[in-house]
N, C-alpha and C positions, 0 to 999 in steps of 0.2 A: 382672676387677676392675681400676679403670683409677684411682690413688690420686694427687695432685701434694699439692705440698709447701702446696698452698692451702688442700689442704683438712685441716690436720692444725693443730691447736690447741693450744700449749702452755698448759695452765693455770695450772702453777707449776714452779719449779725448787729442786732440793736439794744443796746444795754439801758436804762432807763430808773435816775433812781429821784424820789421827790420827796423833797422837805415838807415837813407838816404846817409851820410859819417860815415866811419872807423871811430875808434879812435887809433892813434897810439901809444898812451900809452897804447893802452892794457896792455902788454904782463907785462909792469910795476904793473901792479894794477890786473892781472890774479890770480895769487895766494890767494889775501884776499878777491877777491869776491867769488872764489870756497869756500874759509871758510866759508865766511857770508851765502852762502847757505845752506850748511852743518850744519851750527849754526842755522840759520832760518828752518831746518827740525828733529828739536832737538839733532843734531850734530850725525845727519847720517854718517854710512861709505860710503863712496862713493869710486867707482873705475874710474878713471881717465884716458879717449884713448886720445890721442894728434894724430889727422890725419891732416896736413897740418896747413892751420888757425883757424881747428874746433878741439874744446875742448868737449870731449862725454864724461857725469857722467851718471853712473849710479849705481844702490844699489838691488841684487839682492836679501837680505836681506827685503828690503820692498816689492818690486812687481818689476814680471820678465816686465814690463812695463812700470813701470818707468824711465824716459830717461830725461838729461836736454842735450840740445847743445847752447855751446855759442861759439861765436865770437868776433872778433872786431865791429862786426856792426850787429848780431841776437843773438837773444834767443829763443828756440825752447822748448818747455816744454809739454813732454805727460806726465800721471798717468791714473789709472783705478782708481778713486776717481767720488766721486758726482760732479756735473755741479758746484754750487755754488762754491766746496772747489776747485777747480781746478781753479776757473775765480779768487778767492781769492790770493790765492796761486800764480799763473802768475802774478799779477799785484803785489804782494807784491818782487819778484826776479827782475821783471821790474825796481821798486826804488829801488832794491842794486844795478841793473847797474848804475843807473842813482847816487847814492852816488857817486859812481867813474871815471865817465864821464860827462862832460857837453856837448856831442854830439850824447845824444842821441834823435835827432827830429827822430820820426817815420814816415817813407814813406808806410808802411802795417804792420795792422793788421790785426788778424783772427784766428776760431778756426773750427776745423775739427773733426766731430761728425763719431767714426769708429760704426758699427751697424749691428748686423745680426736680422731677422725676422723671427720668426718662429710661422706657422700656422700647424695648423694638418693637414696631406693628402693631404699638396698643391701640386699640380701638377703643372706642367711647366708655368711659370709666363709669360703670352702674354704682353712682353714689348713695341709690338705696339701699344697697347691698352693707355699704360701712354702718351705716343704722345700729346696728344691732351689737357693735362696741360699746352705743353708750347707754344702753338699756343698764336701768338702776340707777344711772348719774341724774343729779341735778342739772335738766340740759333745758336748752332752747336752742334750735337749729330749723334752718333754712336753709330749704333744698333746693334744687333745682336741675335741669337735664346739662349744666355745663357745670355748678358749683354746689360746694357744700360749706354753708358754717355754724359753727358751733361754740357753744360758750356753753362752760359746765367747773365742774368746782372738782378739786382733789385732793383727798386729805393722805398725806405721805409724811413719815417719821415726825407725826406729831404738829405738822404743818398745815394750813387749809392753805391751797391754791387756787387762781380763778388761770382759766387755761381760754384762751381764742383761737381757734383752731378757722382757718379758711382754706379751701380748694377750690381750683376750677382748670377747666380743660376744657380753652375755646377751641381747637384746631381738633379733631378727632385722631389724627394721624401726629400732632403736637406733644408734647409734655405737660404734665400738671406740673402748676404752678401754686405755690401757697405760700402761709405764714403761719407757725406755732405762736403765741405770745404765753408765755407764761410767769406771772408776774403772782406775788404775794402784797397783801395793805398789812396795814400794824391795825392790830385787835386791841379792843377796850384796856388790856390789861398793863400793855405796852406804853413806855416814854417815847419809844422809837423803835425802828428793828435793827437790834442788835447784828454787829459784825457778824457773830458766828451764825445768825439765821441769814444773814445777806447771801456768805457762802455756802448755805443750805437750799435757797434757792438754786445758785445755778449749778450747785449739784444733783439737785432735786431736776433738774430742767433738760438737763444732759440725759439722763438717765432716762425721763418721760420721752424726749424724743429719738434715743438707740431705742429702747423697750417698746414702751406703752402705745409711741404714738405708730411705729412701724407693726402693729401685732394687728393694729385693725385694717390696714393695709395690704395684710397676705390672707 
């Protein structure tokens, strides 16, 4: 199987960042941050689900993909937009939470690359084959004759990563379809994870899935 980075398709992306403690004035300041969002996306409509303690916007109007979820203690933010506008985008709602909370130290960040690949006339993809990429990793993976996943750890410019890597290819004659998740927690040493390791993830994540994650694929 011979895979290049041309042929692999991101659909959408999912940014994902979580506060260590609640803040219990949310529910207090919940309504003018939904605005500020709305206003920061040049005062989108948004539709608004209240499930529990999770707040789901979304705007079917822009893209049936677009999804934010907030909480008292996460932000969750997909779009089908470019890598850039999206890492842009996430960190600029990041400081509307943080306008209206001083509690938010982050214990995980991370962003999650959704992706299907399509070659011509590929024939059923021998996922035993990719195996031998994570020989030495800290891994746990679960194979199977249609999918492949994987959970294993990477340590990059001083960083530990935990990486969720899934595959599968039901259709033989189909495209595989996955998800990278590559997300960082805050270590013992940590109040929270500092802006510039926030930005160290998804530079770190960009670069794992041009490189790292395309090398065991060819």
């Amino acid at each position: 199987m011979s895979i290049t980075i041309d042929d692999i398709k991101v659909n959408y992306f999912l940014i994902g960042f979580h506060a260590f403690r609640k803040d219990h004035n949310y529910i207090s300041f919940k309504g003018n941050y939904i605005n500020d969002i709305s206003e920061y996306f040049d005062y989108l409509l948004i539709d608004q689900l209240d499930a529990g303690p999770l707040t789901l916007l979304k705007s079917p109007s822009k893209s049936p993909i677009f999804e934010i979820k907030i909480s008292a203690n996460q932000l969750i933010y997909q779009d089908d937009i470019e890598f850039s506008k999206i890492v842009n985008n996430a960190k600029h709602l990041l400081n509307l939470w943080r306008n209206f909370s001083n509690l938010v130290s982050l214990k995980l960040a991370g962003i999650v690359h959704y992706f299907q690949i399509n070659v011509d006339n590929m024939e059923k993809v021998p996922f035993e084959n990719m195996l031998k990429h994570f020989n030495g990793f800290n891994t746990f993976v679960d194979i199977s004759k249609i999918g492949l996943n994987v959970n294993h750890q990477l340590l990059k410019n001083g960083q530990t990563y935990r990486i969720n890597l899934s595959l599968n290819q039901n259709d033989k004659n189909g495209p595989i379809e996955g998800f990278v998740d590559f997300h960082r927690k805050m270590n013992d040493s940590e109040n929270g994870i500092s802006d510039d390791n926030i930005n160290r993830v998804f530079t770190d994540a960009d670069d794992y899935f041009k490189n790292g994650f395309i090398n065991f694929l060819m």
